[in-house]
C-alpha beads as a LAMMPS data file, in Angstrom:
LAMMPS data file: protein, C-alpha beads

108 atoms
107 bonds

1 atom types
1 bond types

-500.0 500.0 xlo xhi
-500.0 500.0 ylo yhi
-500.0 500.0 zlo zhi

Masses

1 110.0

Atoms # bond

1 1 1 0.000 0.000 0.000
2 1 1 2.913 2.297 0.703
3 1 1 4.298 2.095 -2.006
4 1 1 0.991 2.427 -4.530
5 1 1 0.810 5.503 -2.243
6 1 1 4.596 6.491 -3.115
7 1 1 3.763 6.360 -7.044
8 1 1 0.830 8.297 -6.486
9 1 1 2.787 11.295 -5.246
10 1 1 4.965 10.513 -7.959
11 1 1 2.643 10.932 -10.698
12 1 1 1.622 13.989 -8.918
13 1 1 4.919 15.389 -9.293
14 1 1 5.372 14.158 -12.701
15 1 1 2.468 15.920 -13.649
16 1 1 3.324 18.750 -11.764
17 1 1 6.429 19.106 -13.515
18 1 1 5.116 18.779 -16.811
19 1 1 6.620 15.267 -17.441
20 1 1 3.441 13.131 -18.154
21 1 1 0.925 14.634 -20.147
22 1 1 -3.314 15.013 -18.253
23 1 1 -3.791 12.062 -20.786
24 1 1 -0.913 9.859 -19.036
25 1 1 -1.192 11.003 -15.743
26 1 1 -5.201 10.017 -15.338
27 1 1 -4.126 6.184 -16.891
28 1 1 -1.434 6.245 -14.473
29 1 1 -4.023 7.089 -11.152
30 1 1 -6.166 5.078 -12.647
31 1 1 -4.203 2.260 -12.608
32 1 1 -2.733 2.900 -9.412
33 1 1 -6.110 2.833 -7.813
34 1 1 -7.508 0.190 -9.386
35 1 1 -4.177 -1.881 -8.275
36 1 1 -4.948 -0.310 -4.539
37 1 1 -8.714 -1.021 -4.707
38 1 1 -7.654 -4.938 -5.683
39 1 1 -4.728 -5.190 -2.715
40 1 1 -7.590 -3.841 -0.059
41 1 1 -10.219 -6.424 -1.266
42 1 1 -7.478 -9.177 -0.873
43 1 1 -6.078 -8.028 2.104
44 1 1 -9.951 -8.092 3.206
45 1 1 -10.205 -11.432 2.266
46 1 1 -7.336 -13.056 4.132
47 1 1 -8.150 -11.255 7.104
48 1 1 -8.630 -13.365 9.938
49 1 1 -12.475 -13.787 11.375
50 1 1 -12.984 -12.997 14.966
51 1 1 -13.213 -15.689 17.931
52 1 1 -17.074 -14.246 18.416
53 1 1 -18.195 -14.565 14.624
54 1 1 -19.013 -17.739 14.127
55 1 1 -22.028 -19.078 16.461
56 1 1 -23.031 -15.437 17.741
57 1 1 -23.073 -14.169 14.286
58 1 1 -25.230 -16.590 12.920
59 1 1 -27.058 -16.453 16.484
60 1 1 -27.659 -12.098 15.664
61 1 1 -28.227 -12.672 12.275
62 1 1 -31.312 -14.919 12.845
63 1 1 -32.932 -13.276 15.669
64 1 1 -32.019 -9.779 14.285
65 1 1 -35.491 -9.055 13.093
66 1 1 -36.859 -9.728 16.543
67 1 1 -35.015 -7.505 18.762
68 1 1 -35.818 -3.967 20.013
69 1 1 -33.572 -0.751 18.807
70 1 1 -31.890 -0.945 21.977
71 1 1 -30.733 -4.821 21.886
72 1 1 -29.699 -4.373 18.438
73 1 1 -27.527 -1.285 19.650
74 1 1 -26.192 -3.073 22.490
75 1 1 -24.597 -6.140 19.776
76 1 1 -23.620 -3.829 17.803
77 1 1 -21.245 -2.074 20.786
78 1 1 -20.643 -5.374 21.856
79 1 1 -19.268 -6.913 17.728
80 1 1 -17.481 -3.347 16.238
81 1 1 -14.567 -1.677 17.343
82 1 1 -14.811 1.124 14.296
83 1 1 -15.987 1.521 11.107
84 1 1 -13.820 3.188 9.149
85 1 1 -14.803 4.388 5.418
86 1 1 -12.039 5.567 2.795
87 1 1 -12.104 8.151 0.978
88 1 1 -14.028 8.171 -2.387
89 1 1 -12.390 10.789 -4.416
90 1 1 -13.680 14.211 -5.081
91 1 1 -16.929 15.597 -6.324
92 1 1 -18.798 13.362 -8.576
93 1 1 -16.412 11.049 -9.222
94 1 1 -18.524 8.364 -7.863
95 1 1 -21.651 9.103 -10.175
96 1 1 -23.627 7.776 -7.491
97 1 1 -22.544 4.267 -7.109
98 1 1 -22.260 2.600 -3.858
99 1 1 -18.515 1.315 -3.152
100 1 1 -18.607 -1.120 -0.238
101 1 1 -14.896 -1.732 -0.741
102 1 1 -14.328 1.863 0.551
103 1 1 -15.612 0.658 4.260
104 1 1 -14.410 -1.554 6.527
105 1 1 -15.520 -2.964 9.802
106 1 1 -13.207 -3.000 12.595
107 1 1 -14.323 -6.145 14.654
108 1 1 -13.700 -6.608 18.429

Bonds

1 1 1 2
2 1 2 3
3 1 3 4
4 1 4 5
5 1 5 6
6 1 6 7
7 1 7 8
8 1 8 9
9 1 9 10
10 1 10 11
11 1 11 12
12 1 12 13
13 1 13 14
14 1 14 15
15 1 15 16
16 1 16 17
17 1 17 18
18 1 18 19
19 1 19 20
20 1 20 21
21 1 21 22
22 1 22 23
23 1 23 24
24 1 24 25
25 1 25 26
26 1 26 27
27 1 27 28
28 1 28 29
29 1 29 30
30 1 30 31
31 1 31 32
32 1 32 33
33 1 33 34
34 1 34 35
35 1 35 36
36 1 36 37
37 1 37 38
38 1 38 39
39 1 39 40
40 1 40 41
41 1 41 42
42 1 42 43
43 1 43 44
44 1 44 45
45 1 45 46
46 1 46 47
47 1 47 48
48 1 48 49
49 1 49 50
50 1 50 51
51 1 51 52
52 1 52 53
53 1 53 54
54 1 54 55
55 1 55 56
56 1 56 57
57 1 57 58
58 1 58 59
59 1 59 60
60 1 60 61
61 1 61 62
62 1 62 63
63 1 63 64
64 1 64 65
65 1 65 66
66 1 66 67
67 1 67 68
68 1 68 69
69 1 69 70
70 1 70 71
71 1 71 72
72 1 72 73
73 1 73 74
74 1 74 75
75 1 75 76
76 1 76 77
77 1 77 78
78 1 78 79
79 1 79 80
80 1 80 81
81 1 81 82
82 1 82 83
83 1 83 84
84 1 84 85
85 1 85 86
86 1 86 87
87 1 87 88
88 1 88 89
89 1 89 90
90 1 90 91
91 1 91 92
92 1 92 93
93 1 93 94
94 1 94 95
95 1 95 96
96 1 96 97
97 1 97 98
98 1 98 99
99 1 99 100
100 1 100 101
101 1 101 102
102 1 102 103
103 1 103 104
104 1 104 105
105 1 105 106
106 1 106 107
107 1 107 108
């Protein structure tokens, strides 16, 4: 990841300099984020499931439509640390489509 970050700044200061042309440098992010995107969703992958996932989780998941706001409040401090959501780029860039790869749970 550090060093898809490293070539980003790179290209940046390619660009900057007047090295790689708008043309280039957009392939080049492009690229570089689409590599960056891939590494996360492996790295998401191969991370390892918590001790409490297994039987609770399928435990929550099938009583979930019976319990009260405050029960399902109190799993849900009891299961997630954080969740942390990257950003998405500026503007419009995402034309309105839902990334779930930009968020990630944080389990306890």
């Amino acid at each position: 990841m550090r060093r898809i970050e490293a070539d980003k700044v790179e290209a940046r200061r390619l660009r900057a300099d007047d090295e790689l042309s708008l043309a280039e440098f957009a392939r080049e992010i492009r690229r570089l984020e689409e590599k960056e995107r891939s590494m996360k969703e492996k790295v998401s992958a191969l991370a390892p499931t918590p001790a409490r996932a297994g039987y609770a989780a399928a435990r929550i998941v099938r009583e979930w439509d019976t319990y009260t706001a405050d029960m399902k409040r109190k799993e849900i401090t009891k299961s997630i640390e954080a969740v942390v959501i990257s950003g998405a780029g500026k503007g419009g860039a995402q034309n309105g489509v839902f990334r779930p790869e930009l968020i990630e749970i944080v389990w306890k």
